[in-house]
TISE-886354 format. One record per residue: residue number from 0; residue in one letter; x, y, z of N, C-alpha, C in turn. Coordinates in pm, 1 decimal. Layout:
BEGIN
{NUM, 'A', {X, Y, Z}, {X, Y, Z}, {X, Y, Z}}
...
***
This chain:
BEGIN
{0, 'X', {13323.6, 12208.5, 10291.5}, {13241.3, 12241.7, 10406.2}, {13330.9, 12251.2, 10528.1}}
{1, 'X', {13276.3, 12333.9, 10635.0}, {13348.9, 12394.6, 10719.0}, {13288.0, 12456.9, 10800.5}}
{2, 'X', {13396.6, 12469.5, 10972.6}, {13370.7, 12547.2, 11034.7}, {13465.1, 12663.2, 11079.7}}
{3, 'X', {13412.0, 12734.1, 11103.4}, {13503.1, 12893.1, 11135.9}, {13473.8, 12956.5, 11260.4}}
{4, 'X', {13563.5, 12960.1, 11392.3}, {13501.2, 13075.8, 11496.2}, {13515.4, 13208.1, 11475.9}}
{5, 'X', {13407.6, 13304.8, 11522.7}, {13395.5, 13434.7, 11513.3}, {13455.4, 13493.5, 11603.6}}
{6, 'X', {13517.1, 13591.3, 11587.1}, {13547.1, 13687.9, 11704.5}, {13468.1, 13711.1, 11834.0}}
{7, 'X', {13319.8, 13640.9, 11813.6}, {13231.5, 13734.3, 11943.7}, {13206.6, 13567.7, 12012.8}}
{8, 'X', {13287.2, 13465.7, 11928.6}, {13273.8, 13328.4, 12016.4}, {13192.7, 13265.7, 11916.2}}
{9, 'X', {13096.4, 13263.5, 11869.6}, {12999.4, 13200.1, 11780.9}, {13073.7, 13135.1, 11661.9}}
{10, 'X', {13060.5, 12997.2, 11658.3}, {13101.9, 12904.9, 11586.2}, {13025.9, 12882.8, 11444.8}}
{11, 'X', {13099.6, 12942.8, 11327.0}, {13011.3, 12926.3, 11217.5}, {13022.1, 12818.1, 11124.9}}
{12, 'X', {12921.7, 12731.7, 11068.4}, {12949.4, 12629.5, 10977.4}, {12861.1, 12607.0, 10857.1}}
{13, 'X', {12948.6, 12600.9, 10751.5}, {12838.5, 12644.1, 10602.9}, {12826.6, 12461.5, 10588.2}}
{14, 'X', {12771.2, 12401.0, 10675.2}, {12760.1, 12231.6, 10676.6}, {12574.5, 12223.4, 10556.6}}
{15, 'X', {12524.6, 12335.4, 10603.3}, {12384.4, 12381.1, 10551.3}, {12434.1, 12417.9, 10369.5}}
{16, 'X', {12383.6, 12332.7, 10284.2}, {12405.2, 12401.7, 10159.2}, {12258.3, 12402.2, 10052.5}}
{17, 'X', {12188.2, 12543.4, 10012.2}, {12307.8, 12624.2, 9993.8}, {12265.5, 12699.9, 10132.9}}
{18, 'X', {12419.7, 12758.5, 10159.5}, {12427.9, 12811.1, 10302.0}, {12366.5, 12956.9, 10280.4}}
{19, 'X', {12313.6, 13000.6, 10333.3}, {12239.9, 13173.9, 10342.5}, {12344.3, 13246.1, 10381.0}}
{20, 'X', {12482.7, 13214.9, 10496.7}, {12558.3, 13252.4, 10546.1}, {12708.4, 13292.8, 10484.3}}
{21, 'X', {12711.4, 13205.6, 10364.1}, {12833.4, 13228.5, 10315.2}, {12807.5, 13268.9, 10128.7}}
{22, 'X', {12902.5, 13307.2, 10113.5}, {12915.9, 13346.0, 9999.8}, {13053.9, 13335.3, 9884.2}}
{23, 'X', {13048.1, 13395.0, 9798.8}, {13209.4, 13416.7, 9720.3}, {13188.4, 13579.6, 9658.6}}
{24, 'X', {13287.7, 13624.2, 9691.5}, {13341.4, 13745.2, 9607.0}, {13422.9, 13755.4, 9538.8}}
{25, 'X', {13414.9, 13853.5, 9389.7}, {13534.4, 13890.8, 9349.9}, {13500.3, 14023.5, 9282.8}}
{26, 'X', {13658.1, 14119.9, 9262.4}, {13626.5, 14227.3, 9188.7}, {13578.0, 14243.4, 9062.5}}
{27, 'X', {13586.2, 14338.1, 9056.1}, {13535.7, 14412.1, 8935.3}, {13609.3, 14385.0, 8767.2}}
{28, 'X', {13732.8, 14371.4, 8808.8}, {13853.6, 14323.3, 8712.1}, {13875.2, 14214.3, 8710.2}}
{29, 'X', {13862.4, 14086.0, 8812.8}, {13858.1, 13958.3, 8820.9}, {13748.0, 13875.8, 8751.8}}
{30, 'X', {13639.1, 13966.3, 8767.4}, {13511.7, 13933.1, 8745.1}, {13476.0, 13934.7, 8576.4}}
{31, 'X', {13503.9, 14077.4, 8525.5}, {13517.9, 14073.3, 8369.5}, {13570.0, 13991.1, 8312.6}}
{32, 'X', {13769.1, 13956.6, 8384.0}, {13829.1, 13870.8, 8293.5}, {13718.2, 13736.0, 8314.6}}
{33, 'X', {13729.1, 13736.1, 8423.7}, {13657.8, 13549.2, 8404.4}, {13548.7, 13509.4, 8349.5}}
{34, 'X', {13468.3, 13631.0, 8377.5}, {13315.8, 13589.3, 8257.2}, {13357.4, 13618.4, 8066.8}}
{35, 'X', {13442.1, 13719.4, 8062.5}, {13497.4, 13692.0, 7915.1}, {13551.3, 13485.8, 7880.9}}
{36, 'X', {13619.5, 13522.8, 7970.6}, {13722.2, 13374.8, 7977.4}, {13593.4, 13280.4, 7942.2}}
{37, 'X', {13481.8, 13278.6, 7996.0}, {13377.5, 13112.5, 8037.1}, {13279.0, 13154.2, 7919.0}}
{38, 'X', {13291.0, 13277.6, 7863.7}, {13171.4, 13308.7, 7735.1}, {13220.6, 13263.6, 7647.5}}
{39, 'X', {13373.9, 13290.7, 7596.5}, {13465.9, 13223.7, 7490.9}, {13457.3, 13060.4, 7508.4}}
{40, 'X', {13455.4, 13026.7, 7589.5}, {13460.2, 12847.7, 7652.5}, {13340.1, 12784.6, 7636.9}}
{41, 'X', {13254.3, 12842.9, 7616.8}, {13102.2, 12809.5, 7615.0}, {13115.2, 12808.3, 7497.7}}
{42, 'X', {13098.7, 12922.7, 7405.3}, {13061.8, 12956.1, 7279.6}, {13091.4, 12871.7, 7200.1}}
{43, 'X', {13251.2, 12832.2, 7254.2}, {13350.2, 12714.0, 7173.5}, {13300.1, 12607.1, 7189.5}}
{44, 'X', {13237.7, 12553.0, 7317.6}, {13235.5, 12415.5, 7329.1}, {13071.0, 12406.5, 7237.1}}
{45, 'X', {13002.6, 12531.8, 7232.3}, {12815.9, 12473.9, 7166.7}, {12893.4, 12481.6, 7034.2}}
{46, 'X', {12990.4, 12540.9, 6985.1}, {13084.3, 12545.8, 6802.8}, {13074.2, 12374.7, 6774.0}}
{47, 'X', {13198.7, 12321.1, 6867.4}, {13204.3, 12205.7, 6858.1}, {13075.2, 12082.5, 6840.5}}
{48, 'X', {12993.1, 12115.8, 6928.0}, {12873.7, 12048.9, 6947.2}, {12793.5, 11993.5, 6839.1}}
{49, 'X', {12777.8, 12153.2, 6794.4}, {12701.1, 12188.0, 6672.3}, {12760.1, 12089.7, 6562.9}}
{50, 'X', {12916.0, 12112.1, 6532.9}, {12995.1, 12082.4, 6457.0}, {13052.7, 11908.7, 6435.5}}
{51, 'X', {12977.0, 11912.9, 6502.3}, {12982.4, 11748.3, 6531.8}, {13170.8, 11727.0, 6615.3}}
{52, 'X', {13245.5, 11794.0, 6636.4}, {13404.5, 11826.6, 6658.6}, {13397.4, 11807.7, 6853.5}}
{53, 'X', {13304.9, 11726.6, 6871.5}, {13346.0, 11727.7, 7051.5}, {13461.4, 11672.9, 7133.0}}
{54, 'X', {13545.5, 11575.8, 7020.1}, {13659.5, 11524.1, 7118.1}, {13769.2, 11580.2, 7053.8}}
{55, 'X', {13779.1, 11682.3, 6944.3}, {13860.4, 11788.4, 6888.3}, {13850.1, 11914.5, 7010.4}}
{56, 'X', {13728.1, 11939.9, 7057.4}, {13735.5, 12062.7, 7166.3}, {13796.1, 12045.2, 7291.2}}
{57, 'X', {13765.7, 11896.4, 7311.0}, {13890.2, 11819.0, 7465.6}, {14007.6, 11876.4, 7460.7}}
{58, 'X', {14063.2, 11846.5, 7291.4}, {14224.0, 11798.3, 7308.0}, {14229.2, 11957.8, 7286.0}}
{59, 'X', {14198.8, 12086.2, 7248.5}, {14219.0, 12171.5, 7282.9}, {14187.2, 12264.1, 7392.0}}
{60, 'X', {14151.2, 12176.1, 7444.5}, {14105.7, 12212.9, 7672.3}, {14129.6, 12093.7, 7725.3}}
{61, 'X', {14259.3, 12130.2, 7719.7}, {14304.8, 11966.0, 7823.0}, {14243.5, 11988.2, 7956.1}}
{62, 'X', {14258.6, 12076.7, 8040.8}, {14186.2, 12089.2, 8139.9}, {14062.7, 12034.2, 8178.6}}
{63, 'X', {13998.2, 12000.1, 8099.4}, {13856.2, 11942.3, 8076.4}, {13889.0, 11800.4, 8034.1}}
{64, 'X', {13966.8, 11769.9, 7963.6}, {14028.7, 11622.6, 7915.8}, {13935.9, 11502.5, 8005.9}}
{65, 'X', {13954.2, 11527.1, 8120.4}, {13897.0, 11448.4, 8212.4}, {13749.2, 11417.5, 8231.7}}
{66, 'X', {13651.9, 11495.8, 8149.8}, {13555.8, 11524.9, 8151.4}, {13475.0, 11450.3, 8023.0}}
{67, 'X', {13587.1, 11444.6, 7931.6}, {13513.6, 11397.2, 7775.0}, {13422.7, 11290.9, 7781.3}}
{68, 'X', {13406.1, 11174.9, 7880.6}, {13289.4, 11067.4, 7828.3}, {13164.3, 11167.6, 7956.3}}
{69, 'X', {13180.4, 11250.7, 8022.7}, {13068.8, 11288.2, 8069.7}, {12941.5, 11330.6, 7972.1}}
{70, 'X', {12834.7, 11383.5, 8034.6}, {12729.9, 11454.7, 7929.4}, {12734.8, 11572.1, 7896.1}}
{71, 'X', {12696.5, 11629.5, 7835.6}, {12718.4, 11738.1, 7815.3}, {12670.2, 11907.3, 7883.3}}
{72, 'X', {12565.3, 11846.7, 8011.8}, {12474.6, 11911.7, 8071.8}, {12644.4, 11931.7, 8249.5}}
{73, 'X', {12647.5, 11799.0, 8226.8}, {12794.1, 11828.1, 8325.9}, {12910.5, 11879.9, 8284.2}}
{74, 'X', {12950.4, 11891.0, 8098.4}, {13041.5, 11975.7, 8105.8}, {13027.8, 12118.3, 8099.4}}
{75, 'X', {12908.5, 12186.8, 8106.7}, {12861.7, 12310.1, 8114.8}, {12856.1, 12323.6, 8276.6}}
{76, 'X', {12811.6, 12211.7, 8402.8}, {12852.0, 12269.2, 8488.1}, {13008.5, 12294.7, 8563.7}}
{77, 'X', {13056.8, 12188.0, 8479.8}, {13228.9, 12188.5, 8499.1}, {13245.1, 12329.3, 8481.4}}
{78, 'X', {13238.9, 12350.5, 8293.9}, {13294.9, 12526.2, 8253.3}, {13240.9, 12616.8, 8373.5}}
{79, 'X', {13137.6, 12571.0, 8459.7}, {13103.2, 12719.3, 8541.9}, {13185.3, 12698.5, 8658.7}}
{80, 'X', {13200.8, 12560.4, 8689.1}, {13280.1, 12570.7, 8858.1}, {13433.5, 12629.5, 8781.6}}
{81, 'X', {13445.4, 12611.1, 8693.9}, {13640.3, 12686.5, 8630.2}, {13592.5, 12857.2, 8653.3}}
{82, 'X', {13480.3, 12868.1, 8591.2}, {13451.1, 13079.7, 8604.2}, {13447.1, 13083.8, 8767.8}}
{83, 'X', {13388.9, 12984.5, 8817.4}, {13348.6, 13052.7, 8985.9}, {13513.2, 13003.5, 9015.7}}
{84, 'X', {13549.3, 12952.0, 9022.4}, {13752.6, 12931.5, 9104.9}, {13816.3, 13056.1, 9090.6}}
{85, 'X', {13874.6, 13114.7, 9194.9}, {13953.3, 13222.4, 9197.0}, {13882.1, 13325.0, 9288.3}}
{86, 'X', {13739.5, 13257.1, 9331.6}, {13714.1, 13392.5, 9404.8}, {13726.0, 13335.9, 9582.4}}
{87, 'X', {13713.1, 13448.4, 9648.9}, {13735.5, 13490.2, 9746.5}, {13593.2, 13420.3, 9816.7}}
{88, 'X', {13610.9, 13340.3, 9940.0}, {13517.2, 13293.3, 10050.1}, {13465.9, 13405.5, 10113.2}}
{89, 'X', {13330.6, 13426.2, 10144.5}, {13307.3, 13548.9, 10242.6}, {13167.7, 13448.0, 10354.5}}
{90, 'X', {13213.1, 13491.3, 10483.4}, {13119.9, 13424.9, 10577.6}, {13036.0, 13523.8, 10680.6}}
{91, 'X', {12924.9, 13524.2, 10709.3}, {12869.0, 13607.4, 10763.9}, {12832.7, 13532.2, 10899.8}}
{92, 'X', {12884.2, 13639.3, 11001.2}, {12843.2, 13552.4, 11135.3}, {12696.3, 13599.4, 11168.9}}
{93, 'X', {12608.0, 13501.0, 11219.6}, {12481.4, 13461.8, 11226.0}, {12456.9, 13568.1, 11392.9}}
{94, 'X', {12558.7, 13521.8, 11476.9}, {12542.0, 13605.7, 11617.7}, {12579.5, 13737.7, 11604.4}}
{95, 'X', {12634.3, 13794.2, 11568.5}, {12726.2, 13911.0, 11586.8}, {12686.9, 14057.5, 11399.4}}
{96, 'X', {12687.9, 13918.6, 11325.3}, {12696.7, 14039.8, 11178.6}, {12848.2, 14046.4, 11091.9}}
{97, 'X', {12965.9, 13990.0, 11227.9}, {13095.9, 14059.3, 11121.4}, {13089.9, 13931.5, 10971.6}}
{98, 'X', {13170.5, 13989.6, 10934.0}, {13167.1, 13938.1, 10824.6}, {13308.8, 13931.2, 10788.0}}
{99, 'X', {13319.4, 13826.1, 10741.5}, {13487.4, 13730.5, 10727.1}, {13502.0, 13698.8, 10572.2}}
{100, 'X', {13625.3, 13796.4, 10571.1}, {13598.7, 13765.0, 10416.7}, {13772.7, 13685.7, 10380.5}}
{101, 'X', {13785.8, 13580.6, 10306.3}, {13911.2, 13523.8, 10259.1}, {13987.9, 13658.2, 10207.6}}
{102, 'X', {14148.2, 13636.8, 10259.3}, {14248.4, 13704.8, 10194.5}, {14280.2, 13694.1, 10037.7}}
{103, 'X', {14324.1, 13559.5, 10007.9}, {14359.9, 13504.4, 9910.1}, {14257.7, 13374.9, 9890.2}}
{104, 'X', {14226.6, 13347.0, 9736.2}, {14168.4, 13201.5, 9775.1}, {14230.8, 13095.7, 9744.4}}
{105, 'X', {14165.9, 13017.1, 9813.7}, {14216.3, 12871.8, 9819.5}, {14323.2, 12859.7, 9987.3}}
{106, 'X', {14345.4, 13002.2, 10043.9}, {14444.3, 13000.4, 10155.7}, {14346.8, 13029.5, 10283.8}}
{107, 'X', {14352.7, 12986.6, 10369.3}, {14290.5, 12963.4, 10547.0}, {14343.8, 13136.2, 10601.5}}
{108, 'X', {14310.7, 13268.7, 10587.1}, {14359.8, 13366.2, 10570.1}, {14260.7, 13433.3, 10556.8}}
{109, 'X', {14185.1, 13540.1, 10716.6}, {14095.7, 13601.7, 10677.0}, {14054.1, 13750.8, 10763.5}}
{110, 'X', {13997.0, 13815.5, 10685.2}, {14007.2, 13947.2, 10719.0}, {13829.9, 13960.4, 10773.2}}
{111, 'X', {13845.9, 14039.0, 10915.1}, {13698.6, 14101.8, 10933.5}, {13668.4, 14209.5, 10953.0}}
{112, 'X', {13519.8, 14216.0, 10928.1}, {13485.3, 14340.7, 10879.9}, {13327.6, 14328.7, 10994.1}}
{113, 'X', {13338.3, 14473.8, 11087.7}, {13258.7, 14474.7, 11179.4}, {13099.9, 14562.6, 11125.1}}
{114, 'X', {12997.6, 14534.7, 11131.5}, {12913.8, 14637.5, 11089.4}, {12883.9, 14744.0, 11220.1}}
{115, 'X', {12863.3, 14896.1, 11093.2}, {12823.8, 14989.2, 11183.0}, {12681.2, 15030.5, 11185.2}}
{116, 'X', {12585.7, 15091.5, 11262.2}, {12617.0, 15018.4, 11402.0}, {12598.5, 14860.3, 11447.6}}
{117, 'X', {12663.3, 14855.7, 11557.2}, {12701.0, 14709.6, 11565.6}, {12567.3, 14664.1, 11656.7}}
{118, 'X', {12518.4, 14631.6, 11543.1}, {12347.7, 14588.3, 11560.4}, {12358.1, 14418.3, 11525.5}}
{119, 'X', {12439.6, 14364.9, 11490.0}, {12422.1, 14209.7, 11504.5}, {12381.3, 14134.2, 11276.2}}
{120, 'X', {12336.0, 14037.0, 11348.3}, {12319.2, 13954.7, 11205.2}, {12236.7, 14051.0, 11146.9}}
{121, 'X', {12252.7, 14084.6, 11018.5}, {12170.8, 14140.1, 10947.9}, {12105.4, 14046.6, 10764.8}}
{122, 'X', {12187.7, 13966.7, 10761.5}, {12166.1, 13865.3, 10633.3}, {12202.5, 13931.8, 10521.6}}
{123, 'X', {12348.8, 13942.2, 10545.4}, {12380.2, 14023.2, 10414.1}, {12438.8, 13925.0, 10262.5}}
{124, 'X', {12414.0, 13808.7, 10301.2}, {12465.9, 13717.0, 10196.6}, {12351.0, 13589.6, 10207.2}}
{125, 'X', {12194.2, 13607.1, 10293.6}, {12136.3, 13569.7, 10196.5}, {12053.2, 13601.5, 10088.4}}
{126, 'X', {12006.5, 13539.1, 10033.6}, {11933.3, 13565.7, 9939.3}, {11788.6, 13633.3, 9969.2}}
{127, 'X', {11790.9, 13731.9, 9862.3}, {11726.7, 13850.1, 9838.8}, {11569.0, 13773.1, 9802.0}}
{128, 'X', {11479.6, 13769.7, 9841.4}, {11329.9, 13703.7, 9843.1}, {11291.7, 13780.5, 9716.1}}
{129, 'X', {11320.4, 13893.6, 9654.5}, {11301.7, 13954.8, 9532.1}, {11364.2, 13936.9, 9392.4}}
{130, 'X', {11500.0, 13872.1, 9488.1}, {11548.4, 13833.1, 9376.9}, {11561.4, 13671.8, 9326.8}}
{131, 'X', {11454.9, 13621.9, 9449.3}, {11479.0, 13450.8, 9379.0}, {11361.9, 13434.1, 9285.9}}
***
């Protein structure tokens, strides 16, 4: 959690979760590999499950190692926070509309993007009332 100033002065903070204001992006190619990556990881870990083999699936995801006496409802949300890592922060200013999107993630590095016309907040990262 965090705050960020905008270019037009307006101080933004995703302290609100979940925030309407902020978001994550990633491409198109980032996006394939990583949902391949977390379908294989899933598939494997309900194999194991099934298989009675759950502290055989640890020692071949050490990464998760840390996770083994949890339940199993938390290591499915673990596998999803590993698919969501790698993407890109995007923040929408509430006064103004621009929209701040991370360079790289995990780095304080950010690029903005002004809307045309420059008509102000428009809610482009919250959620869609059609689609909840």
């Amino acid at each position: 959690m965090g705050r960020m100033a905008c270019g037009c002065g307006h101080v933004m903070s995703d302290v609100q979760a979940p925030c309407p204001t902020t978001g994550q992006i990633a491409g198109d190619v980032f996006e394939e590999a990583a949902l391949r990556d977390w379908v294989r990881t899933v598939a494997s870990f309900l194999s194991a499950l099934r298989d009675g083999r759950r502290l055989d699936w640890f020692k071949r995801h050490p990464r998760f190692v840390k996770c083994a006496d949890l339940p199993d409802e938390d290591i499915v949300d673990d596998l999803l926070d590993a698919y969501r890592s790698g993407r890109r922060s995007a923040w929408e200013c509430e006064s103004c509309g621009r929209l701040w999107i991370q360079t790289r993630p995990y780095e304080n590095e950010w690029l903005c993007f002004r809307p045309e016309p420059d008509d102000g907040y428009r809610g482009i990262l919250a959620p869609d009332e059609r689609a909840v």
